[in-house]
C-alpha positions, 0 to 999 in steps of 0.5 A: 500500500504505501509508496516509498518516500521520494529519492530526493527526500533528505536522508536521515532518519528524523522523520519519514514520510511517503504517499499511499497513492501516487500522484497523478502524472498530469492533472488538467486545473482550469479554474482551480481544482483539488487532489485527494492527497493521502500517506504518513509521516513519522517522526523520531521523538513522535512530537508532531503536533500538526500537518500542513500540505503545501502545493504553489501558493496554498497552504491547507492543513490536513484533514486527518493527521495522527491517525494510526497505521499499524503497517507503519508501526509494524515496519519502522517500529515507530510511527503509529499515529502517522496517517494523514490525508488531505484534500489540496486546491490546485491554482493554475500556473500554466499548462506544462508546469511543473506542480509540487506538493509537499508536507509541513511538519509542525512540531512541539515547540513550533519547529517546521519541517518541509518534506516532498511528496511528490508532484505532476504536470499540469496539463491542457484539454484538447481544442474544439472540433473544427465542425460547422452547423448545419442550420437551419437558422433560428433554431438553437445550435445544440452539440452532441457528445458522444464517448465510444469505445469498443461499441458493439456494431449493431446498436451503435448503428442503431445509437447513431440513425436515431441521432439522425432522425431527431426532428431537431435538425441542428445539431453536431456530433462529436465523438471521442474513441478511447482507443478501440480496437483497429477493427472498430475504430475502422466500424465507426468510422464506416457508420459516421461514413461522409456526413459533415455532421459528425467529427470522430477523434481518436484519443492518443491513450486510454481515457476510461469512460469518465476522461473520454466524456471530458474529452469528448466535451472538451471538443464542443465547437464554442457556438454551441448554445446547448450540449447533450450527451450519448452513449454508444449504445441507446437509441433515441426518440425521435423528438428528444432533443426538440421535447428536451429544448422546450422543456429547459426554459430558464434552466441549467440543466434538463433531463428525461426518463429513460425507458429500459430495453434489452440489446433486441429492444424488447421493453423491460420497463416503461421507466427508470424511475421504479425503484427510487424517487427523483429529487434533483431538486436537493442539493445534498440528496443529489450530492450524496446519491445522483439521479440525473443520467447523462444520457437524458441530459442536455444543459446549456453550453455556458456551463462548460466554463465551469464543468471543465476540466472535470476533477482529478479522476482518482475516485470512481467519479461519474461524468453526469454526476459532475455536470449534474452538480454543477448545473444545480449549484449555479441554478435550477435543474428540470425534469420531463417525466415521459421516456425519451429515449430507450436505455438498452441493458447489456453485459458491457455496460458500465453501470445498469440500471440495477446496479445504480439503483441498488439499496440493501433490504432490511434483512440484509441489514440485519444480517449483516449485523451477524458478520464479523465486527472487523468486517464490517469495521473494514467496509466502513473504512472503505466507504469513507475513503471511497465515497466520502472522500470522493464527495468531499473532493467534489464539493471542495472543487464545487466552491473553488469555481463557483463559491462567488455564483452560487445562490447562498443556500447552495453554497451553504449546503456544501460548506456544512458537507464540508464540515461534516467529518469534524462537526458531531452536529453535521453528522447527526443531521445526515444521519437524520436524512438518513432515517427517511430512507427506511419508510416509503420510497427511497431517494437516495438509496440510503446513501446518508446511512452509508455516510454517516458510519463512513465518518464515525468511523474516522471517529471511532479511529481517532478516539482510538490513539488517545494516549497511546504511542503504540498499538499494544492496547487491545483495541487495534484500528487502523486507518490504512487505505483500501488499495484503490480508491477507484474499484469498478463500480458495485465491486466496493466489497472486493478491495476489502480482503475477506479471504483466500478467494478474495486474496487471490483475485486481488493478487493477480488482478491487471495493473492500470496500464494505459496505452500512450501513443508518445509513450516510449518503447520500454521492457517492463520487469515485473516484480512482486515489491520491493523489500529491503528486509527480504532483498536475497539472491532472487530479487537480486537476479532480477534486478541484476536482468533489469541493469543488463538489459539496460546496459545492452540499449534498451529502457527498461523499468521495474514494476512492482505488482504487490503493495510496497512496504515503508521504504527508507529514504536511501533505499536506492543506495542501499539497492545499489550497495548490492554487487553489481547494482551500482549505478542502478537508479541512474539507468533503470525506472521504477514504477509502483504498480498498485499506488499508481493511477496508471502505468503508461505504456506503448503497444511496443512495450516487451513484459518479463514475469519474475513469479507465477502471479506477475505472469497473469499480470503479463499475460493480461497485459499483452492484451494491449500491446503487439506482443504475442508473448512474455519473457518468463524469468523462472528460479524455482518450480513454483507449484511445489512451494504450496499445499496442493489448491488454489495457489497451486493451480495458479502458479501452474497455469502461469506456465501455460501462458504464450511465452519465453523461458529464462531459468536461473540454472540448467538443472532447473530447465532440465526439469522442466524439459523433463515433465513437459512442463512450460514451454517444453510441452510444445515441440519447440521448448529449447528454441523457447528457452534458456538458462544461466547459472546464478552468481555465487559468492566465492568460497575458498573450499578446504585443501586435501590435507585440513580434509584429512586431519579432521576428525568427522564430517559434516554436512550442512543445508538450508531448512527451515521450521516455518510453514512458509517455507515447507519447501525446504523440507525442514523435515525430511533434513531431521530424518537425514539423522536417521539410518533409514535416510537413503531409502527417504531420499531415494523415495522422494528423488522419485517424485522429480522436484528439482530441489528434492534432487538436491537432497539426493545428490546430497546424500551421495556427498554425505555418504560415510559421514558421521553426522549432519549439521542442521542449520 
């Protein structure tokens, strides 16, 4: 979970400091705007008294600070209320430059100390479409934009002749493609065919559905009076742009309801609205539960000054979310209760109306009341920083742009959100919001109650560190961050680990690699983490193949596919003080997979796996490059390190993956040639791999004559107790005592694992000998 504190940090041990997240690479501000900022710091002698976060010319202290982190603990062994997060307003100083942000440690008696956490580009939006309007004149100019990627060809065929049918005759239509493939950026571009009315541009990387709308806005010609959004798969009435037109009057925003079909157009309900009431007149009810959809929207142009550039996408945010909000804090939103266009339900969706309209049941309620309390204390600290720390960013960027023009009500509401995670007042009144849920009709889908336990949480966890430097009291609550703040949406539950299952999944799910068209041709080596207290002969040869392969004219970077434990400042010095690594910060990237947003990459980038889970993640990442394979750096044969179950069945489907083998010696390739296993199950294995023997550290062996004037021999091997390392056979080493021990070794030579072999071979050098030296 957490990044290693910066290269440059200063290097001494008074106090360190790092990110849970990454900052964002490039961040477009406009009229201002604000990051979620989260991690910890730690000090020697624990006397911090308040943090600030420092980034141009603003200074906000932090909106948690001390909180307890017993990952941190754990590894420093100090530090326990070292958590902090932030909400930081971002003022533009240009496209193209550089933002830092950086952490002002106050201490007892007054004392500041400034640390860098970290910092971004700031960047720029793209420019309009060059696209005219059609006329006729005297009817109002209105662009349609419109997000795609990968759309099925049918009803995207089907999206666009309703678009063309609208009796509304002047319109455009701008369409941003994040990234589809060859074949169907190839589909669009014969179904949009010559008509001047719509203008395609293809994203340079992958956006996702929330930067490819911002994008697709972005492009609006600046005559547009009014904008409406589309989907890539709905299909419109024939007058909803007219009946939209009409309806707005003096409004900022109008919307419709939507009638819901399958992908063959069979109805499967005349409204949207079935399972919740429609209140887009609150604020608050629409802050904290959003019920205007995007597709049924068209709002006037002018508010594009203020929707964009959209916030920073760290959170699973919602386009229509956005713009809803900010139609509703600069005026008034209106509603046509009639469908005016057909909301087609499919797999590929990104949220359904179900899953957007989902409310537990009181029986789920009160079952999950039998659950475990340290699950549900989890969920609830999932909740804050997902939900509430994603509507505390959207309200902070709210009144950053349009504090001076909103009404003050609406001002008023967002300001007593905003004081909701240190007000007991604001707390109770949204868990009094929150009681009308519970009889009639939901509005909100009990968004309130899911908010009120997210911040008593942040309650409960800051009570929990009064007067204790240490986590040996019996009540131990953390406040570490989920992994992402950014799950897909209805899978909240799967960033909590619950067990081995979720565990797994989470192991070997895909890093957020985004294709970049300027990104530059790298070999990406993935490794597990980076850990200096666990950095042996393994890490070592990998790191030592990453410096080779730069040292031979290629860019390579390491990624870590696993969370990355506290680093100290001089963590590089102490890589490079390794042999062979000198010089190893200076020619190789790091990259930390999990705390990064995205990764980006080209579709010319080369994966080497290093373990059998850093192999799925290669194997998901070809999937968006040329490549037809990966590189495999093999050191041991991975099933035999687990119990025969999941784990096991994992690490031996990685070898069944398209590609190339490396193995750290020529006794384990012969293993695997030997059972098929890999790239040796096809007839070309040797072509497909190759080995090298792994450095040893020199040893200057006894001569003949200390041999001979001693008076016993001894053989000495690696084993250990522990239930993780049950590979080395810590057993089988106690039975080597015994006289029965050629036939054990025999035995377990049958059985054709390579390290067992060892003990085989071991007991050919040992034979005669007087004893064996367990170590």
């Amino acid at each position: 979970m957490l990044v290693p504190a910066m290269p440059d940090q200063p290097a001494d041990d008074d106090i360190w400091a790092g990110l849970d997240y990454s900052l964002p690479e490039q961040v477009v501000i406009g009229s201002g705007s604000a990051l979620f900022v989260a991690g910890w710091v730690a000090a020697a002698d624990e006397d911090v008294e308040s943090l600030w976060l420092l980034s141009g010319r603003s200074r906000t202290e932090a909106l948690a600070s001390s909180m307890p982190r017993l990952d941190v603990w754990q590894t420093l062994a100090r530090g326990y209320q070292s958590g902090f997060w932030a909400i930081v307003p971002l003022s533009s100083t240009g496209p193209g430059s550089e933002h830092k942000v950086e952490l002002e440690v106050v201490r007892a008696g007054r004392s500041r100390t400034v640390r860098a956490l970290g910092s971004f580009r700031e960047a720029c939006l793209d420019e309009p479409a060059p696209i005219a309007f059609p006329g006729p004149d005297g009817e109002a100019n209105v662009a349609i934009a419109m997000a795609t990627f990968n759309p099925p060809e049918s009803l995207f065929n089907a999206q666009l002749e309703s678009i063309r049918r609208q009796t509304h005759a002047n319109w455009v239509c701008v369409i941003s493609d994040d990234c589809s493939s060859p074949s169907k950026q190839a589909m669009i571009a014969e179904a949009v065919g010559r008509d001047p009315r719509f203008f395609v541009s293809a994203s340079p990387s992958r956006q996702g559905f929330y930067g490819n709308f911002e994008r697709a806005l972005a492009m609006v010609p600046p005559s547009a009076e009014f904008v409406a959004l589309a989907d890539q798969d709905d299909r419109w009435h024939d007058r909803k742009l007219a009946d939209l037109l009409k309806a707005i009057h003096g409004a900022m925003l109008v919307y419709s309801d939507a009638r819901l079909v399958t992908e063959e157009g069979v109805v499967l309900g005349d409204t949207y609205w079935s399972k919740r009431r429609n209140e887009s007149d609150d604020l608050l009810s629409l802050l904290v539960a959003n019920c205007v959809t995007g597709a049924a929207s068209l709002f006037r142009a002018e508010l594009l000054e203020d929707i964009l550039p959209f916030p920073p996408g760290q959170f699973s945010h919602f386009h229509d979310h956005w713009i809803a909000l900010v139609a509703r804090a600069l005026g008034e939103i209106r509603y046509v209760d009639r469908p005016l266009y057909d909301y087609t339900q499919h797999e590929g969706a990104v949220l359904g109306h179900d899953a957007a309209n989902r409310m537990p049941r009181l029986a789920d309620r009160v079952r999950a009341l039998r659950d475990d309390p340290r699950s549900r204390v989890r969920l609830w600290r999932a909740h804050y920083f997902i939900d509430a720390m994603r509507l505390y960013q959207f309200a902070s960027i709210l009144l950053l742009r349009c504090a001076g023009r909103m009404r003050p009500p609406a001002r008023r509401t967002l300001e007593r959100f905003l004081r909701t995670d240190t007000s007991w007042l604001e707390l109770l009144r949204l868990a009094s919001r929150g009681t009308r849920e519970i009889a009639g009709r939901p509005a909100t889908l009990g968004a309130e109650w899911m908010l009120f336990r997210a911040f008593s949480w942040r309650r409960l966890v800051s009570l929990s560190t009064v007067g204790r430097a240490s986590p040996q009291q019996r009540l131990r609550l953390d406040a570490l961050p989920p992994a992402v703040l950014d799950p897909e949406p209805g899978k909240l539950e799967e960033t909590i680990p619950q067990g081995s299952g979720s565990t797994l999944e989470t192991k070997v799910a895909p890093l957020s690699f985004s294709v970049t068209v300027d990104a530059p041709e790298r070999v990406n080596l993935l490794v597990p983490t980076i850990d200096l207290a666990h950095f042996f002969g393994g890490y070592i040869a990998k790191f030592n193949l990453a410096l080779a392969l730069a040292r031979r004219g290629r860019r390579v970077r390491i990624v870590t596919v696993d969370p990355v434990p506290p680093l100290p400042p001089d963590w590089l010095n102490r890589i490079e003080a390794f042999a062979g690594l000198s010089g190893f910060g200076d020619e190789v990237e790091v990259a930390f997979g999990r705390e990064s947003q995205e990764i980006a990459v080209s579709r010319s980038d080369r994966f080497v796996a290093t373990t059998w889970w850093t192999a799925h993640v290669a194997a998901q990442a070809l999937e968006i490059t040329d490549a037809e394979r990966f590189a495999y750096l093999i050191q041991e044969y991975e099933p035999g390190t687990f119990p025969l179950g999941s784990y096991a069945a994992m690490a031996n489907e990685s070898y069944m993956f398209p590609h190339s083998a490396i193995f750290s010696s020529e006794l384990l390739r012969e293993y695997f040639c030997r059972h098929e296993i890999g790239v040796f199950a096809h007839p070309d294995g040797d072509a497909s791999s190759l080995s090298f023997e792994n450095a040893i550290t020199p040893v200057q062996p006894p001569t003949a004559a200390e041999l001979e004037g001693r008076e016993s021999r001894r053989l000495l091997f690696y084993a250990r107790p522990e239930p993780h390392a049950a590979r080395n056979m810590f057993e089988l080493g106690m039975l080597g005592r015994s006289t029965h021990t050629p036939c054990m070794l025999r035995r377990s030579q049958s059985l054709g694992l390579s390290v067992w072999g060892f003990f085989s071979s071991a007991w050919v050098v040992s034979r005669g000998a007087r004893g064996v030296q367990l170590v």
